[in-house]
N, C-alpha and C positions, 0 to 999 in steps of 0.2 A: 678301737674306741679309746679315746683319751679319757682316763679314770683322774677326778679329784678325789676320790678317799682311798681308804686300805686297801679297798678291792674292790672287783666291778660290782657286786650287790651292793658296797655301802654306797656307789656311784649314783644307783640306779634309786635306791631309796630318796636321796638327797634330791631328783628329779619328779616326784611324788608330792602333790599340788596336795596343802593342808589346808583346813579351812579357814578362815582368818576367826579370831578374837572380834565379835564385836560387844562395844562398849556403850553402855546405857547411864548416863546419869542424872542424878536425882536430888534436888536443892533441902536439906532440912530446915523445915520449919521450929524455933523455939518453941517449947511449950505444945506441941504438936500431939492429940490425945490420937486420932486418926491418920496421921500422915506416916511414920513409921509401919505400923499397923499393915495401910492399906499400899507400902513401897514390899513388902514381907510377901503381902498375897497375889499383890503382881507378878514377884521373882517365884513363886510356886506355880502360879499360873502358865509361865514361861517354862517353867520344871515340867508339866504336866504335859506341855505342847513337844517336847523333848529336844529341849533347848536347856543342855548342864550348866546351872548357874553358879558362880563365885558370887559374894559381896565382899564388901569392902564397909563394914559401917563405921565412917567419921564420927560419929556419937561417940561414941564406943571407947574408952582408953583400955589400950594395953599393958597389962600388967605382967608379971611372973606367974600366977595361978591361971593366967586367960591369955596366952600369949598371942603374938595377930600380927600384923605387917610392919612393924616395928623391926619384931624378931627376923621377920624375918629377911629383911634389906640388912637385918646384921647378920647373917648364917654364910658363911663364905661356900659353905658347899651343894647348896641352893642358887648361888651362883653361877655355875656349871650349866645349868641348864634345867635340872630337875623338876618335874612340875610337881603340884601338891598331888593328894592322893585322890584318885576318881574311881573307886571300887564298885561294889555293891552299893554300899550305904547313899554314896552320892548320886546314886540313880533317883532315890525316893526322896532324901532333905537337902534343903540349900546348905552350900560350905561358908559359915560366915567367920570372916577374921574381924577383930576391934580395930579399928583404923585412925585411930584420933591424933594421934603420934604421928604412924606410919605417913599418914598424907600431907601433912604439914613439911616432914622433914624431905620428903620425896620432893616437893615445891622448890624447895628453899636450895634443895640441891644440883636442880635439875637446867639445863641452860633453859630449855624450852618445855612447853607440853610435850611433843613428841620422844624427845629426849627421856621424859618421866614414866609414857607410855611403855617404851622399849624397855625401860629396865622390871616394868611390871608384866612384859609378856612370856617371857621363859616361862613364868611360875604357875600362869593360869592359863597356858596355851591347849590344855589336857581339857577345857571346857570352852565351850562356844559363846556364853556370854558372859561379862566382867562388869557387874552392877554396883557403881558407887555411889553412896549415899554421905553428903556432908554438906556442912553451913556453906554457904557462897564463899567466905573469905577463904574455906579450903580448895573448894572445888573449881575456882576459878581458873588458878594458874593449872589446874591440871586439864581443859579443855578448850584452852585458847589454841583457835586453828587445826581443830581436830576434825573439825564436821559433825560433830555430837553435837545435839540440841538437849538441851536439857531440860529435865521436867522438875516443876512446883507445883507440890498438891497441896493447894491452901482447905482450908476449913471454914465451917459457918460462912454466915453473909458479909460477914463485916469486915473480911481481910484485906481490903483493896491497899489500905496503907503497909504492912507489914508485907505486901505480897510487892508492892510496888520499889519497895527500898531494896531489899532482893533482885528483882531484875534490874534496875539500874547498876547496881554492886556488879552483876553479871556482864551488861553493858558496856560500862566502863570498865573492866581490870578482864573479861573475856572477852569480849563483842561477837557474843555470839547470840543469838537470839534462846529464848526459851518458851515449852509451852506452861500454861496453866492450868491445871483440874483441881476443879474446886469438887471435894468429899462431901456428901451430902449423908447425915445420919437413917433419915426419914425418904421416903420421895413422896413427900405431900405437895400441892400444887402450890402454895405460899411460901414455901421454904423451896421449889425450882427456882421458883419468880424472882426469890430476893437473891441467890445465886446470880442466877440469867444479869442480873441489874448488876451487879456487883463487876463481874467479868465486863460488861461493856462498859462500866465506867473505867474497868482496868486499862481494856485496852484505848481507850480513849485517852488516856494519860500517858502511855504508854508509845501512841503512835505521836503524839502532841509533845511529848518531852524527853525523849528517846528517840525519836525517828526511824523508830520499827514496826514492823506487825507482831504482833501479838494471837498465838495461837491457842482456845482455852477449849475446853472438854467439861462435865460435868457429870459425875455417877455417886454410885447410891453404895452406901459402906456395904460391904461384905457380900456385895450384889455380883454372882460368879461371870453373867453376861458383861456389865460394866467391867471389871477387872480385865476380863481377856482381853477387850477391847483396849483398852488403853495400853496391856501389854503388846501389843501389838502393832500399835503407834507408838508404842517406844524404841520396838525392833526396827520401826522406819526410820525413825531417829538417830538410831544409832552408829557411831564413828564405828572404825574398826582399825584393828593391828595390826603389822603387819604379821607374816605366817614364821619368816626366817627368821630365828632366836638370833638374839646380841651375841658377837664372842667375850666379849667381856663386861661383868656390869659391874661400878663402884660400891666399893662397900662401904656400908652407912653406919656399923658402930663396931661393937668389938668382938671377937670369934668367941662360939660357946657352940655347945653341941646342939643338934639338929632336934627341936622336939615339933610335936604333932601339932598340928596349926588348924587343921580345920573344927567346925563342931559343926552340930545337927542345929535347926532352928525347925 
């Protein structure tokens, strides 16, 4: 047997089919009272179904007291390959890092999407889905030609404008298509109605001035059937990684010692 590693076990390991990373993302809305919220109870949803989830949340700046992917595209020995920590604790809560930083500079650095993918799979390859949440102008560069469809959970009846400048933003600097689920507080039959209207006007603008289809959803806040569902369609949605780590990923700021990145949510 021809061995590429140390010995014929490290051979045989390296022959041992892992599962891929796949990856869900998710458009932030400003001002969003239930869009966060209800992106939180989808990735638990996902948790529940036993599917180990990372975030990634673009909201979020990373500081020195909250450290998060910033730090950690500056840690050179996370580099190596090291994935974050998936013990006990990350069976039961999601691992979220602050991303506000991290995803920006990961764009800006990266020749392509895939390029940006691959230096973020070493780290979270220890969990099966890698949920990114951030404004369009982040998340764009990091899903062009990925195969990710990405979701927008707009609010109330009246979003069609704010929801629509978004998918075009998507459109043009991704071209990748996204779906819509419009968050409903209530499920009273005048507040579906004015949803339901809302969404077809979306996509009527959308197929009209974009020249796409437009895929939209509708569920009820903290409704456990609606949630699953959509997580679920987002697992259809979802791009994926590849399984073989980078040998080398570029390092993005200055070496400091290794600290603990994940937290409970």
């Amino acid at each position: 047997m021809l061995d590429t590693g140390f010995h014929q076990g490290a051979s045989l390991l390296g022959l041992v089919p892992q599962t891929p990373l796949r990856t869900i993302a998710i458009l932030a809305q400003p001002d969003a009272a239930y869009g966060l919220e209800t992106f939180f109870q989808v990735c638990s949803a996902l948790q529940r179904m036993g599917y180990p989830v990372a975030v990634l949340d673009g909201t979020a700046r990373e500081t020195d007291a909250a450290p998060g992917l910033a730090h950690l595209l500056a840690e050179p020995s996370w580099q190596d390959g090291a994935p974050l920590d998936t013990g006990a604790a990350a069976a039961t809560s999601l691992a979220v890092l602050p991303a506000a930083y991290g995803l920006r500079r990961l764009a800006r650095q990266s020749a392509d999407a895939l390029t940006a993918q691959q230096t973020l799979q070493p780290f979270f390859r220890a969990y099966q889905v890698l949920a990114i949440y951030a404004p369009a102008e982040a998340l764009a560069p990091l899903v062009r030609d990925t195969g990710t469809v990405p979701l927008l959970i707009a609010e109330g009846s009246d979003h069609a404008v704010s929801s629509y400048r978004q998918l075009k933003h998507m459109a043009l600097h991704a071209g990748v298509p996204c779906t819509v689920a419009s968050v409903l507080p209530t499920d009273r039959p005048a507040g579906m109605a004015r949803a339901h209207a809302t969404l077809a006007a979306l996509q009527r603008c959308v197929e009209r001035h974009l020249g796409s289809e437009l895929h939209t959803a509708t569920l009820r806040a903290n409704h456990p059937q609606d949630l699953q569902r959509l997580a679920l369609q987002l697992l259809e949605n979802a791009g994926t990684m590849g399984a073989a780590p980078v040998a080398t990923a570029p390092s993005f700021g200055a070496h400091g010692p290794a600290q603990p990145f994940a937290r409970s949510h």
